[in-house]
C-alpha positions as CSV (number, residue, x, y, z in Angstrom):
1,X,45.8,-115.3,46.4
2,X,48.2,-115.0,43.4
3,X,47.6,-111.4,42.9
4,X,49.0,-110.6,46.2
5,X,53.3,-109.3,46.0
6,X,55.6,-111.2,46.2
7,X,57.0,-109.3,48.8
8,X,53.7,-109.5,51.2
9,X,54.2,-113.8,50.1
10,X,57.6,-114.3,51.9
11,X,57.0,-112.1,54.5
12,X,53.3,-114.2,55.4
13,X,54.9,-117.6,54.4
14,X,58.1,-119.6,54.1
15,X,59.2,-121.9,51.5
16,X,61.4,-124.4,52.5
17,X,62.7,-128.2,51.6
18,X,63.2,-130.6,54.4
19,X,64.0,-134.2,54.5
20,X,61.2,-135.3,57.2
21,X,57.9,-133.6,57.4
22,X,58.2,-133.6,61.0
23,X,60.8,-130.7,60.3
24,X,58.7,-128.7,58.9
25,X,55.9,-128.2,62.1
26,X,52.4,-127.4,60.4
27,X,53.3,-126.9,57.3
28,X,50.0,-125.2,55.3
29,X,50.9,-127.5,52.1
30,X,53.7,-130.1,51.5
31,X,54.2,-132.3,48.6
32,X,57.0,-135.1,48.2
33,X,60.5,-133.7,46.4
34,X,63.5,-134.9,45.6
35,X,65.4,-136.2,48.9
36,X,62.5,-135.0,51.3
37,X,59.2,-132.5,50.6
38,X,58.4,-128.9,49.6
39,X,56.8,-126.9,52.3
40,X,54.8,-123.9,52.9
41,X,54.4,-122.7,56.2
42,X,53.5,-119.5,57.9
43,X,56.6,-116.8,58.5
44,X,55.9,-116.6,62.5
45,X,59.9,-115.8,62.5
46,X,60.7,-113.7,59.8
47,X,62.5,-116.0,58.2
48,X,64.1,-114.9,55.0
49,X,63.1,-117.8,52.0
50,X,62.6,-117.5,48.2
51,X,59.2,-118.0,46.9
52,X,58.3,-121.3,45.1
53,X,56.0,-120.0,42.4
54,X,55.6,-123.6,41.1
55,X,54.4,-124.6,44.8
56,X,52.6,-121.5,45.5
57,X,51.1,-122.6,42.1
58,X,50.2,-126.3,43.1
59,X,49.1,-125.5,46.8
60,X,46.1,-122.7,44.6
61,X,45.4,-125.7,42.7
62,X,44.8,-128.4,45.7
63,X,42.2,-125.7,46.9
64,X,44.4,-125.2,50.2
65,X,42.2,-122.6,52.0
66,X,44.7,-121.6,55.1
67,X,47.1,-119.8,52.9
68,X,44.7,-117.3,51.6
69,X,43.7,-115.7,55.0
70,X,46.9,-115.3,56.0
71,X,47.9,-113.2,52.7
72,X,44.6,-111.4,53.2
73,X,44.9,-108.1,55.9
């Protein structure tokens, strides 16, 4: 999963930090942050983010599975 470009990352998945998980939808792996949570969820709208390399990181760790289909072709 980590070997695949960044630029293949944030177009597959967005990083994002909202105040309510609800905010987020289905978010493929969330942790608590300052003032809300960290999210990863999949780019179904081209939205532009910046990629979390510490939460990328963390989410490899926890052994989420869904993230690395979706950075697989």
């Amino acid at each position: 999963m980590l070997q695949s470009p960044v630029a293949r990352i944030t177009e597959r998945l967005v990083f994002r930090k909202v105040k309510d998980r609800a905010e987020s939808g289905k978010p493929l792996y969330a942790e608590e942050a300052l003032g809300g949570y960290a999210v990863i969820a999949q780019n179904t709208t081209d939205e532009s983010s910046r990629i979390d390399m510490e939460l990328l990181f963390n989410a490899a760790l926890s052994g989420e599975s869904s993230i690395l289909p979706i950075l697989q072709d």
